[in-house]
ChimeraX commands (.cxc) that place a marker at each C-alpha (Angstrom):
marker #1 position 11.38,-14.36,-14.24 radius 0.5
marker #1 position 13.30,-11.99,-11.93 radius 0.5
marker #1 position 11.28,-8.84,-11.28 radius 0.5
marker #1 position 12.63,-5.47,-10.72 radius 0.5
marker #1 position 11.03,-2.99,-8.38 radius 0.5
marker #1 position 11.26,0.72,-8.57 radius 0.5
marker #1 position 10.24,2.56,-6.19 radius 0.5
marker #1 position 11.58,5.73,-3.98 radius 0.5
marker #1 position 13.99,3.97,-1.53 radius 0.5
marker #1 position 13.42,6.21,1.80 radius 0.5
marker #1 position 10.22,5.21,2.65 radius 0.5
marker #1 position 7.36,2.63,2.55 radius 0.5
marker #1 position 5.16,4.35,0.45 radius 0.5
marker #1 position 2.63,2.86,-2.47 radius 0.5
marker #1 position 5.68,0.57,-3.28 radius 0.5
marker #1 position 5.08,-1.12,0.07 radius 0.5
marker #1 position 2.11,-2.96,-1.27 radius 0.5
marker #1 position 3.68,-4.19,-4.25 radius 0.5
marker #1 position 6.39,-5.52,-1.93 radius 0.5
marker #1 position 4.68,-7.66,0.12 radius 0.5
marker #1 position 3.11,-9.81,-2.52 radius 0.5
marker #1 position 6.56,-10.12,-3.88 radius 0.5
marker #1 position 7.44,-11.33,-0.42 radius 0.5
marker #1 position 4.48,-13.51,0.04 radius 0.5
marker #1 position 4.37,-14.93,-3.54 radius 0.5
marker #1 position 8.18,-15.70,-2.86 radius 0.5
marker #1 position 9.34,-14.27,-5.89 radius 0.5
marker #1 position 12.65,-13.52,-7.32 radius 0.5
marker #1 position 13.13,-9.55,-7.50 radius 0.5
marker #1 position 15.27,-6.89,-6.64 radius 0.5
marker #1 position 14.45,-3.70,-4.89 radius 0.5
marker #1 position 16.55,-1.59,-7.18 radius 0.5
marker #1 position 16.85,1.70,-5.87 radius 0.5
marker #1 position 17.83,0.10,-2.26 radius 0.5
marker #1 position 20.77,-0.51,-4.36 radius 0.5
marker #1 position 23.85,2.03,-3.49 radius 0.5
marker #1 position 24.00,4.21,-6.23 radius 0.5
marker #1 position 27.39,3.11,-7.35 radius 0.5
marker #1 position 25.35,-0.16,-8.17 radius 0.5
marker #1 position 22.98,1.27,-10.59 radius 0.5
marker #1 position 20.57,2.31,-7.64 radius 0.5
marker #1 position 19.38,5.02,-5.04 radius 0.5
marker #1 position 16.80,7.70,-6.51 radius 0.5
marker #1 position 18.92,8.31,-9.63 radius 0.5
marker #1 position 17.43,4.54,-10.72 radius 0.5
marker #1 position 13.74,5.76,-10.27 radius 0.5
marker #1 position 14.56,8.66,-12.02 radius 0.5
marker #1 position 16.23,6.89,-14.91 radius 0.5
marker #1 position 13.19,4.96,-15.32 radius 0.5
marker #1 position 10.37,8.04,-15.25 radius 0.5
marker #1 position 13.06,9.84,-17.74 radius 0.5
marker #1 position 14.02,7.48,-20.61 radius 0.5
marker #1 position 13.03,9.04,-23.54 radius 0.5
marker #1 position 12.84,5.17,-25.66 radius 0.5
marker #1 position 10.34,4.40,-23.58 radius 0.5
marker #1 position 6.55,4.45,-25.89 radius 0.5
marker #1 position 4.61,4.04,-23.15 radius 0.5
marker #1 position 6.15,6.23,-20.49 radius 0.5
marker #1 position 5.20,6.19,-16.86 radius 0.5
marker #1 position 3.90,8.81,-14.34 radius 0.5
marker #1 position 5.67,8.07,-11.12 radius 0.5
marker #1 position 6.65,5.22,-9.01 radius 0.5
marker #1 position 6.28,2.11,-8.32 radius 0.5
marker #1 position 7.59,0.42,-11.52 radius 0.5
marker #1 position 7.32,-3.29,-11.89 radius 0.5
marker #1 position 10.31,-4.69,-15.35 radius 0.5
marker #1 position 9.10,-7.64,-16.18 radius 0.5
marker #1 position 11.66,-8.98,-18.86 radius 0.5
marker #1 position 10.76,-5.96,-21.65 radius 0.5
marker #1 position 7.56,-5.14,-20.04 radius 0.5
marker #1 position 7.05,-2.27,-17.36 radius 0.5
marker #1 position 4.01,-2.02,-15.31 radius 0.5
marker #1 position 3.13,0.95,-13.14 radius 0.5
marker #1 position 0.57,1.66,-10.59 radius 0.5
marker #1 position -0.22,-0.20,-8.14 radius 0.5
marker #1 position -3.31,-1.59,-8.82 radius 0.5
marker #1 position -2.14,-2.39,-12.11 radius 0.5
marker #1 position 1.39,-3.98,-11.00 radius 0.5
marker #1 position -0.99,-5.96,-8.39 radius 0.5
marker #1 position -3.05,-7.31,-11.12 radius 0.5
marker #1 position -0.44,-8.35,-13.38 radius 0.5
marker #1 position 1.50,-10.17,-10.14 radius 0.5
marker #1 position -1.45,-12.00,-8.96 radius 0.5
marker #1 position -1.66,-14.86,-11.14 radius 0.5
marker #1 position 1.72,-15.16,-11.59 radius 0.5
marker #1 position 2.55,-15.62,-7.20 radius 0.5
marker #1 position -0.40,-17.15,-7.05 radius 0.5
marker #1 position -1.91,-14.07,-5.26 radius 0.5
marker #1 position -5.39,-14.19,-6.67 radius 0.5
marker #1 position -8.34,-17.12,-7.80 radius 0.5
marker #1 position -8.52,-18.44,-11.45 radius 0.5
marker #1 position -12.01,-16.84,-12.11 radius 0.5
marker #1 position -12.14,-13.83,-13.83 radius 0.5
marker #1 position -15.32,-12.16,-11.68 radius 0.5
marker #1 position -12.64,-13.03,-8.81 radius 0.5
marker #1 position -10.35,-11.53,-10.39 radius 0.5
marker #1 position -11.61,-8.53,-10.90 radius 0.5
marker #1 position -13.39,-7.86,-7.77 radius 0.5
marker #1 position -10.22,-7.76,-6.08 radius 0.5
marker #1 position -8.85,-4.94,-8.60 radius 0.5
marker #1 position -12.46,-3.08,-8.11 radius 0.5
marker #1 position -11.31,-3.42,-3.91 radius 0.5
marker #1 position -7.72,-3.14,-4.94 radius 0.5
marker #1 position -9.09,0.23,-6.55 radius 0.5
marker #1 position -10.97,1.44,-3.39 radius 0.5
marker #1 position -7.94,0.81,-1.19 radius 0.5
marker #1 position -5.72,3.28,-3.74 radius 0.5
marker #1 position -8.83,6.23,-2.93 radius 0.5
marker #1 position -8.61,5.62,0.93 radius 0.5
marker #1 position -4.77,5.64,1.27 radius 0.5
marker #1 position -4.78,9.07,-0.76 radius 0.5
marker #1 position -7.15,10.16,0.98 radius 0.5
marker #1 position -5.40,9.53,4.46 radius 0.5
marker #1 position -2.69,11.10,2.59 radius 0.5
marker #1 position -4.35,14.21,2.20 radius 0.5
marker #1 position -5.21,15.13,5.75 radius 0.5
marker #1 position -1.44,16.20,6.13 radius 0.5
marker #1 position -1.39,17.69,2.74 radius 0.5
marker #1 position -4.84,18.74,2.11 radius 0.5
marker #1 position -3.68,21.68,0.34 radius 0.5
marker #1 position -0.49,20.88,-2.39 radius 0.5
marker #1 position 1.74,18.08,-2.38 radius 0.5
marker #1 position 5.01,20.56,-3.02 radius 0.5
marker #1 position 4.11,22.22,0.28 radius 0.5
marker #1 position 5.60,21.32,3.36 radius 0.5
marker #1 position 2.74,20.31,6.09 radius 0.5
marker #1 position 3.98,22.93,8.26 radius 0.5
marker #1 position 2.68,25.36,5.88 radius 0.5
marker #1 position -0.60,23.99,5.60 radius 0.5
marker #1 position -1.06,22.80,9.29 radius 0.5
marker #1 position -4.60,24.82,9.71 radius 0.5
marker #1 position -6.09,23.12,6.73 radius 0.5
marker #1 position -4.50,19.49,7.83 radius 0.5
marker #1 position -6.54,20.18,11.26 radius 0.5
marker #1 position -9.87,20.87,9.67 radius 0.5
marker #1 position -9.31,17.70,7.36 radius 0.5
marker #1 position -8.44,15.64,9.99 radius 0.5
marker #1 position -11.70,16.41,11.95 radius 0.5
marker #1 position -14.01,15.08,8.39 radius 0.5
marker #1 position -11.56,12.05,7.19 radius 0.5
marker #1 position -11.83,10.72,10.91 radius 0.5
marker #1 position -15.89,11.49,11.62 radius 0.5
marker #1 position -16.72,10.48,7.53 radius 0.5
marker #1 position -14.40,9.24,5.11 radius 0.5
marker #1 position -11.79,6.63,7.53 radius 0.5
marker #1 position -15.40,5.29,9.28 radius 0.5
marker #1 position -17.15,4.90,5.61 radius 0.5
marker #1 position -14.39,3.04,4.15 radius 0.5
marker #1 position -13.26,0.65,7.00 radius 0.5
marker #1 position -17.03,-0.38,7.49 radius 0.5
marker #1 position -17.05,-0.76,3.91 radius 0.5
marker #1 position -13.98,-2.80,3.95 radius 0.5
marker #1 position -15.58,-4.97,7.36 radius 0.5
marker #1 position -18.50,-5.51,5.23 radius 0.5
marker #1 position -17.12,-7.22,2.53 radius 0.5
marker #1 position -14.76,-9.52,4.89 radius 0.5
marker #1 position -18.47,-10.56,6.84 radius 0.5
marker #1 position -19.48,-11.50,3.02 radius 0.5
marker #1 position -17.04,-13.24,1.68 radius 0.5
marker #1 position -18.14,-16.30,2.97 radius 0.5
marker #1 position -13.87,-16.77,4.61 radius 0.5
marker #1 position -11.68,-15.53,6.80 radius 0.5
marker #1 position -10.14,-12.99,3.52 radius 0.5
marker #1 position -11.16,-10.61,1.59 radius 0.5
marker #1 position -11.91,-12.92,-1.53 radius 0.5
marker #1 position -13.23,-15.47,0.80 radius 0.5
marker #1 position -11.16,-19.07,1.17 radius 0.5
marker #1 position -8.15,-18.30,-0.56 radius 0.5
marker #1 position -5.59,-15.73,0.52 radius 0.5
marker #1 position -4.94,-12.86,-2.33 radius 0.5
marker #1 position -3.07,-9.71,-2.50 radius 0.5
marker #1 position -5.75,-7.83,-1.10 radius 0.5
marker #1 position -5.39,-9.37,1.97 radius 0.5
marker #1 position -2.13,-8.07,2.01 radius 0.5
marker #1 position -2.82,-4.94,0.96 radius 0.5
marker #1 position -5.45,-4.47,3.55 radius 0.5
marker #1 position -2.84,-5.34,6.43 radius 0.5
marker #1 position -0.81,-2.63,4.93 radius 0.5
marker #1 position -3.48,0.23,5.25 radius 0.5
marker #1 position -3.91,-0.99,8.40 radius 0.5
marker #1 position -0.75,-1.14,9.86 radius 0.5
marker #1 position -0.52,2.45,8.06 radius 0.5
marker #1 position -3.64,3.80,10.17 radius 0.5
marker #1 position -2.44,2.33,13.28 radius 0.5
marker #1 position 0.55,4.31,13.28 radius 0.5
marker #1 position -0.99,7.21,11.74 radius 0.5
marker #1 position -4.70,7.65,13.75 radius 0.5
marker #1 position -3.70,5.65,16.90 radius 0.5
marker #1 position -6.26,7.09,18.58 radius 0.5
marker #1 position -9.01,6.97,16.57 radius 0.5
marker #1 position -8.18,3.54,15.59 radius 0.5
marker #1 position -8.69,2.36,19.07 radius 0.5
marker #1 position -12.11,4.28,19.16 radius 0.5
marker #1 position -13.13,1.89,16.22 radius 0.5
marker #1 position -11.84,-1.35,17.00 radius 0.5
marker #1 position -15.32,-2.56,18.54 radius 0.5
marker #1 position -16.92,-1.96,14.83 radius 0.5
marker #1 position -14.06,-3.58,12.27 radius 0.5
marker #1 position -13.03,-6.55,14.62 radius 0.5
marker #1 position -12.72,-8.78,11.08 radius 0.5
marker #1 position -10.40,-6.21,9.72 radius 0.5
marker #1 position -7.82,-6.56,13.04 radius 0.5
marker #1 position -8.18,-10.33,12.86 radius 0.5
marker #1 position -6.99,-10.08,9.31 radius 0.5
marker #1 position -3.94,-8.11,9.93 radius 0.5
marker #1 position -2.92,-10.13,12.59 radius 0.5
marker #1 position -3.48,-13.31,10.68 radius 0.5
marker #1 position -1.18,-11.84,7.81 radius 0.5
marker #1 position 1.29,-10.21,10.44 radius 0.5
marker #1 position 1.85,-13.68,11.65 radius 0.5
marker #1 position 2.49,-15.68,7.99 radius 0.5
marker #1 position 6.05,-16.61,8.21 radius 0.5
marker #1 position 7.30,-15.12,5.04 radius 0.5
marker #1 position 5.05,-11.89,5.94 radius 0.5
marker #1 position 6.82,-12.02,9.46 radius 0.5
marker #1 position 10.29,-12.39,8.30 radius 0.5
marker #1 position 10.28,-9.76,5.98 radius 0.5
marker #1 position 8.40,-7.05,8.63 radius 0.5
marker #1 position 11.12,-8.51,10.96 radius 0.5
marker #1 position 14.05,-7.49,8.47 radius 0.5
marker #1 position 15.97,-4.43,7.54 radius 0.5
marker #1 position 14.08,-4.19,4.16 radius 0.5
marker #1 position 10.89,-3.14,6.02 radius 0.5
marker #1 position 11.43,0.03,6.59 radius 0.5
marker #1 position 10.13,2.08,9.52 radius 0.5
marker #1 position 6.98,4.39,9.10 radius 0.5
marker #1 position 7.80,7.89,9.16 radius 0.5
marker #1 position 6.84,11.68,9.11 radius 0.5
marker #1 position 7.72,11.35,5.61 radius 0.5
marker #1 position 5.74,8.37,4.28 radius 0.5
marker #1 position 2.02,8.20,3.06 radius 0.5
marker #1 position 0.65,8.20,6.03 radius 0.5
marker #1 position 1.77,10.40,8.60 radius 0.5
marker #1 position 1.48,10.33,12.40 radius 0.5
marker #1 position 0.91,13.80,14.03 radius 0.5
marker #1 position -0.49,14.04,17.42 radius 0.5
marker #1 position -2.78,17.21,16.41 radius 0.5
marker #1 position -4.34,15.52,13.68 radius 0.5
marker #1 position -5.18,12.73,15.77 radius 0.5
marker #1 position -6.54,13.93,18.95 radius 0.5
marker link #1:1,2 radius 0.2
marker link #1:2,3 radius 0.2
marker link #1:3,4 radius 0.2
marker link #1:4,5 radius 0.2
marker link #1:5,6 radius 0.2
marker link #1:6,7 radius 0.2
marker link #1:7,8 radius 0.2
marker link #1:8,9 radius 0.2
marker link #1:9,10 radius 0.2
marker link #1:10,11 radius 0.2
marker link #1:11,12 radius 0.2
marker link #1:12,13 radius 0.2
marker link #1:13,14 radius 0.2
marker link #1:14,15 radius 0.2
marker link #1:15,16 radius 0.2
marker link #1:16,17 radius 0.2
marker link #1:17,18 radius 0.2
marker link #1:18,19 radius 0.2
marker link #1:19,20 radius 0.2
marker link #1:20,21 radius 0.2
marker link #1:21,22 radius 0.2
marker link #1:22,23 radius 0.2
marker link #1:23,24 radius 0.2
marker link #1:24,25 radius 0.2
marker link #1:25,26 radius 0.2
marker link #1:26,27 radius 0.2
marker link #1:27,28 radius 0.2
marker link #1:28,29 radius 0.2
marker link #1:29,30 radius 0.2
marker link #1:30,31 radius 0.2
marker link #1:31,32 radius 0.2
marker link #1:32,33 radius 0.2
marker link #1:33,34 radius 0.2
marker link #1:34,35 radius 0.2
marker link #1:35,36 radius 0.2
marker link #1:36,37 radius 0.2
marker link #1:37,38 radius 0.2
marker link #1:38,39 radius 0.2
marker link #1:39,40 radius 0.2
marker link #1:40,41 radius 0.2
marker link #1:41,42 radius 0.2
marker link #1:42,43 radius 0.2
marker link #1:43,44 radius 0.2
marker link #1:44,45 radius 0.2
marker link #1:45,46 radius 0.2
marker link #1:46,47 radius 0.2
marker link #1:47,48 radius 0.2
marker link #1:48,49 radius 0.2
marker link #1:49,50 radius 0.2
marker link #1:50,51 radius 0.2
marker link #1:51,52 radius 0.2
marker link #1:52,53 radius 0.2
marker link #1:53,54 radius 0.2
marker link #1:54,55 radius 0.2
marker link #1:55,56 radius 0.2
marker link #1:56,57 radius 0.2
marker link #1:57,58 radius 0.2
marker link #1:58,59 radius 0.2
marker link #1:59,60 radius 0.2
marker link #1:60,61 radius 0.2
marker link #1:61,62 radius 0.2
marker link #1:62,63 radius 0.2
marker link #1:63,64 radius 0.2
marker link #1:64,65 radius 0.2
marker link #1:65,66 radius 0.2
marker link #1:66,67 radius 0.2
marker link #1:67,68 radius 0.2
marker link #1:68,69 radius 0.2
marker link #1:69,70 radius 0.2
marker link #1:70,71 radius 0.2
marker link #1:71,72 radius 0.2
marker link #1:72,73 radius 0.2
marker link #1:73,74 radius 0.2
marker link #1:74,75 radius 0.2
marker link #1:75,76 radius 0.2
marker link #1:76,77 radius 0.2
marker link #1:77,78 radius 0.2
marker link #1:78,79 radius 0.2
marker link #1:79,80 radius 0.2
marker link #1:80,81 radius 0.2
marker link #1:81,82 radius 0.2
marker link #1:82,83 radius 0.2
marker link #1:83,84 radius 0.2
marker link #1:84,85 radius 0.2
marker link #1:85,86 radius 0.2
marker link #1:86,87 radius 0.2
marker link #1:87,88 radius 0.2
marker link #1:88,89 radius 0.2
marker link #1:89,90 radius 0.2
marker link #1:90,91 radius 0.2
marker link #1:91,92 radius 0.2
marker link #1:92,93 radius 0.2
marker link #1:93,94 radius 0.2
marker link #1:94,95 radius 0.2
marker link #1:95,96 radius 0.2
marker link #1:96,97 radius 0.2
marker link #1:97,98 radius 0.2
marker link #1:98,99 radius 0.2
marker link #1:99,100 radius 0.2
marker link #1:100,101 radius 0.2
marker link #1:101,102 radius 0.2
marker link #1:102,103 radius 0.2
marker link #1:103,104 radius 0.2
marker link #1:104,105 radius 0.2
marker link #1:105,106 radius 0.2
marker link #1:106,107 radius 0.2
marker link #1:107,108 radius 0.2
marker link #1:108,109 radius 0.2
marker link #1:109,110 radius 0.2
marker link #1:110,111 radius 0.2
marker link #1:111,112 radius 0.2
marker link #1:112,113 radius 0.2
marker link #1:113,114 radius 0.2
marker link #1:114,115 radius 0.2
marker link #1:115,116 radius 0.2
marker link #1:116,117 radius 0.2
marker link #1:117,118 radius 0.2
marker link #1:118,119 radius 0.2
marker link #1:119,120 radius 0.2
marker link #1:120,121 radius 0.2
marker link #1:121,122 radius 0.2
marker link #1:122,123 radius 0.2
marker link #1:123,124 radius 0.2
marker link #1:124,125 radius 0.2
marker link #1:125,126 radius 0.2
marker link #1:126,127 radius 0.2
marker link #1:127,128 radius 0.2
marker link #1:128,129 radius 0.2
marker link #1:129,130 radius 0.2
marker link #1:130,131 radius 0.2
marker link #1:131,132 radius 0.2
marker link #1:132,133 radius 0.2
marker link #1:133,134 radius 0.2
marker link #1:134,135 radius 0.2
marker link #1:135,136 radius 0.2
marker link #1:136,137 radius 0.2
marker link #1:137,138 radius 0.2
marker link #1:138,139 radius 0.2
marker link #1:139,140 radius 0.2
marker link #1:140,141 radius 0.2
marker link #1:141,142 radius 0.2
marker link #1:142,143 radius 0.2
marker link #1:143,144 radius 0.2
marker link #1:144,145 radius 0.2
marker link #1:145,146 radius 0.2
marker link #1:146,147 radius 0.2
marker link #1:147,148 radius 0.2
marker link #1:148,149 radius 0.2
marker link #1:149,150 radius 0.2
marker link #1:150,151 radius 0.2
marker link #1:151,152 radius 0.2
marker link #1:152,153 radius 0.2
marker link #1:153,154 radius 0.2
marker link #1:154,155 radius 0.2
marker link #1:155,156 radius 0.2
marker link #1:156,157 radius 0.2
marker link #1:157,158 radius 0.2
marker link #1:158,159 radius 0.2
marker link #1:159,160 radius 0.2
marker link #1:160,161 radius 0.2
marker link #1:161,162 radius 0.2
marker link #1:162,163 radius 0.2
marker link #1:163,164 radius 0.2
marker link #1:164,165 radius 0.2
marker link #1:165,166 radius 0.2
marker link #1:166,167 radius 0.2
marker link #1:167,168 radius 0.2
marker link #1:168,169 radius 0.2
marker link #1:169,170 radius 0.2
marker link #1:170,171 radius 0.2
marker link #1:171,172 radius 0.2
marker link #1:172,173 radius 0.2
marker link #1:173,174 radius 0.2
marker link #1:174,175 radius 0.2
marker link #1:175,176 radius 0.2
marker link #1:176,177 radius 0.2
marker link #1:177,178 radius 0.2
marker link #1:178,179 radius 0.2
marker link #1:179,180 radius 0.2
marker link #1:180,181 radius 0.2
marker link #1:181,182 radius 0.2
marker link #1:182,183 radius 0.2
marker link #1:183,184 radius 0.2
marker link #1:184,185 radius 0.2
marker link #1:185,186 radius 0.2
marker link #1:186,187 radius 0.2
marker link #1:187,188 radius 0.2
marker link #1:188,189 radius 0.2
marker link #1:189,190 radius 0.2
marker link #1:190,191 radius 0.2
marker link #1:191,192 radius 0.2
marker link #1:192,193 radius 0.2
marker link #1:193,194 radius 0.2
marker link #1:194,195 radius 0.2
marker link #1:195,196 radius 0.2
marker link #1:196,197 radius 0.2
marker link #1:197,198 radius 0.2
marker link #1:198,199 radius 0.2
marker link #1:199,200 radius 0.2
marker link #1:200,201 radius 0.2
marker link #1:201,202 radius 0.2
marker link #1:202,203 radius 0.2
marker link #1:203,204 radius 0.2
marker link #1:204,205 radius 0.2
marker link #1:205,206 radius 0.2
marker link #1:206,207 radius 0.2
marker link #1:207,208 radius 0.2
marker link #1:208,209 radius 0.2
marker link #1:209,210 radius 0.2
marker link #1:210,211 radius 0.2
marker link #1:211,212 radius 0.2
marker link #1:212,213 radius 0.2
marker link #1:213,214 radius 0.2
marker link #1:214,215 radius 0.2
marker link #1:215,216 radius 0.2
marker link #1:216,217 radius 0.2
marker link #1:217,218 radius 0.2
marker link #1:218,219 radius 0.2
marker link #1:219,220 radius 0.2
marker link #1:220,221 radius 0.2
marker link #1:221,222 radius 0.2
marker link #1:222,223 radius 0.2
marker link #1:223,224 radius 0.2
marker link #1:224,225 radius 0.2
marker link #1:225,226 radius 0.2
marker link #1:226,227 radius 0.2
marker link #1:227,228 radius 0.2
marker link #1:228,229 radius 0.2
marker link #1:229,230 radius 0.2
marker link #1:230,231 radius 0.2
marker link #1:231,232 radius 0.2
marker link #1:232,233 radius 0.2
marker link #1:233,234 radius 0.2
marker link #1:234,235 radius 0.2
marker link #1:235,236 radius 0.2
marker link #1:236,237 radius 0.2
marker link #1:237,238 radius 0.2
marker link #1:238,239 radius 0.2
marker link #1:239,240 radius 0.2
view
């Protein structure tokens, strides 16, 4: 099976996750709107996709996993579906779906990190919202980013391993290095205030950070850079 990814092809984004179990799971895919757009790629490919009126069951927004005939979108969903397949998540279904029920939870904190830059409308610019962004940033830093990364510490102290599911590595594990590579970048500060209270959850990322198909691919051009325009946003202001 060769996969096909679609997903906006300037930034990281919820895409990102969906990535790195492709990477991981060594699978055969293409990142199609990488693609130049004399190739069938670029934004015009996402947009094809979100737009094709044959389509029965058509889809929201981005990221798109084809699968042969089949398109899956969210990712949670696309997650699920690749998990068993890259060998990204245990045979049991309880297993299994524990890690969409934290697969879940990790969607709700990364919007919500979202939404201390754009705590107002998404078709706004944050520069037209910046006074709202600074009172959000004050209550997802003191409540929501220390409820769900103790949440998230909690369940690695549980799990009876060094990952999230315990033993076994599983795309939630590489999921959670993603939010928290994300946070680093985006709450440096307040990051650093935590480490003492989610040491399992640094461990983790460096653990993943170092597997070498996980290391290669961060290393390459296909990783691209976190940005002012991505998910997860670093402003000094909102951090301090």
């Amino acid at each position: 099976m060769k996969y096909e990814l679609y997903y906006w092809p300037h930034i990281q984004g919820r895409g990102e996750y969906v990535r790195l179990a492709l990477e991981e799971g060594e699978a055969d895919y293409v990142d199609v709107a990488r693609l130049p757009e004399s190739e069938g790629g670029g934004r015009p490919a996402v947009a094809r996709m979100l737009q094709d009126a044959s389509n029965t069951h058509p889809p929201f927004a981005p990221p798109l996993l084809k699968a042969g005939k089949l398109i899956v979108s969210h990712t949670a969903n696309v997650l699920q579906y690749l998990g068993p397949r890259l060998g990204l998540v245990p045979k049991a279904e309880a297993q299994r779906l524990w890690a969409h029920g934290l697969q879940l939870t990790m969607t709700d904190f990364v919007r919500e990190a979202h939404d201390v830059h754009h705590p107002i409308a998404n078709s706004l610019y944050y520069e037209d919202q910046k006074t709202e962004a600074l009172r959000r940033s004050g209550h997802f830093k003191a409540e929501r980013l220390t409820k769900f990364l103790n949440y998230f510490e909690t369940v690695l102290a549980r799990s009876g391993g060094k990952y999230m599911l315990g033993k076994s590595l599983s795309y939630v594990d590489l999921s959670m290095f993603q939010v928290m590579a994300s946070l680093n970048y985006a709450f440096p500060q307040a990051m650093a205030g935590m480490r003492a209270k989610i040491l399992r959850l640094n461990v983790l990322h460096d653990q993943i950070a170092a597997r070498p198909r996980i290391a290669k691919y961060v290393a390459s051009p296909a990783r691209l850079p976190f940005s002012t325009h991505d998910l997860m946003r670093h402003y000094p202001e909102l951090d301090g």
